[in-house]
N, C-alpha and C positions, 0 to 999 in steps of 0.2 A: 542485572541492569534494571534498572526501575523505568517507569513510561513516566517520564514529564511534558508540561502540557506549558506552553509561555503566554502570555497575553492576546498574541496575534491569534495564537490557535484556540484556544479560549473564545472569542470572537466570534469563530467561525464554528462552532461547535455551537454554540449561542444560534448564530442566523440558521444553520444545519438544522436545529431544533425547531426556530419560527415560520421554517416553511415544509420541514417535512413533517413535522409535530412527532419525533422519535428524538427521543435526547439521547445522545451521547459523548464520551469522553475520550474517545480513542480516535483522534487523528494526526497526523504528520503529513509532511514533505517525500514526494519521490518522483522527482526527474520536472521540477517544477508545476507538479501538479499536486490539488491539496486532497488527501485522500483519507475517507473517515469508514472507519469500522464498526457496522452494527451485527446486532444478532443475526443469524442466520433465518429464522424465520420472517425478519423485518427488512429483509433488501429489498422486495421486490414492490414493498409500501414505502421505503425511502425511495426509491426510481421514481415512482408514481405511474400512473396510466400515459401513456403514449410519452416516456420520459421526462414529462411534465417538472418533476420537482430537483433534477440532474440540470435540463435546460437552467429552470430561476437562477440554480445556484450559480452554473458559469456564469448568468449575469452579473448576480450583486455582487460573488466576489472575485469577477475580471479574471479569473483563471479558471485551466482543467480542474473539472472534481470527478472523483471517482471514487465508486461506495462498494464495499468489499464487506464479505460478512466474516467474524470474529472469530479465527481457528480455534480449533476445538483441542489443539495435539499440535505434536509433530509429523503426524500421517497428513494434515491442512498443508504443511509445508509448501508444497507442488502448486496445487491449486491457489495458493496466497498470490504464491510470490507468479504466478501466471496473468492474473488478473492487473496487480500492478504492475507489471512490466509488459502490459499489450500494446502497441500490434508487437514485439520482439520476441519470438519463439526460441524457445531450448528444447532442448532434448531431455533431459532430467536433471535430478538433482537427489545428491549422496550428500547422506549425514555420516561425519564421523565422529563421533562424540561432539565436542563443542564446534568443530569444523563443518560448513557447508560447500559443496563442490557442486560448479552448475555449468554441465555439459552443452556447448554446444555452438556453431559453424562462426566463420571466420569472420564476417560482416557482424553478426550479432555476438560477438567474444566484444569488439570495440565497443557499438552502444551501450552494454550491459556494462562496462566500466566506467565508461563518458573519459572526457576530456579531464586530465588529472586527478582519473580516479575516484570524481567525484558524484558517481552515479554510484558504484563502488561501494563507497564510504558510505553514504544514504544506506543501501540495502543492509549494509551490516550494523547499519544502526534497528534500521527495524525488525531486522531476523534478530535482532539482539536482544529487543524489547520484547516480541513474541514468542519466539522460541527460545532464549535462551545461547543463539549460537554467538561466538565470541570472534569468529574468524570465517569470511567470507573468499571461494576463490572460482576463478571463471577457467573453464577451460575449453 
């Protein structure tokens, strides 16, 4: 699956850049928050001092944002998908070849799916894009 980027996100990748002055191309949608992927050595100059440049962004663009740095592997797996799905904790996560499996308690089994599956569907869009996996399932 390839990473496609639309106009809107395009945008925000754009303003992303004019205020944290780090460019990047890697963002998407999860759980109605817009969440952009930099290098690993550049997250904590995308955040800014005192969360300075995460504040601007909720401003200008009226939503959650949330800045995750760019797996390296499938060993990132864990850590990816923890950071975008915070505050909801699991317990781990099994790769089976193209299948992903994400353990964990009865309350967070629901949110991690959302309402018609459509938190779901989002994750396996982006484990799709990153890792490659093809099949997402919550247990």
């Amino acid at each position: 699956m390839t990473k496609t980027l639309n106009m809107q996100f395009i945008r925000y990748a754009n303003m992303f850049s004019r205020v944290t002055r780090i460019r990047t191309n890697h963002c998407f949608e999860y759980n109605n928050a817009i969440v952009f992927a930099v290098p690993r050595k550049l997250v904590s100059r995308a955040i800014g001092i005192d969360n300075k440049n995460l504040r601007r962004l909720n401003q200008v663009i009226g939503r959650k944002v949330k800045i995750v740095a760019i797996p390296n592997g499938r060993e990132d797996i864990e850590n990816f998908v923890s950071v975008i799905t915070y505050p909801i904790k699991f317990k781990a996560i099994e790769i089976k070849g193209d299948n992903a499996v994400i353990n964990t308690g009865g309350q967070n089994k629901a949110i991690l799916i959302g309402r018609g599956r459509c938190r779901l569907n989002e994750m396996q869009n982006v484990l799709g894009q990153y890792f490659g996996i093809k099949r997402v399932v919550v247990r």
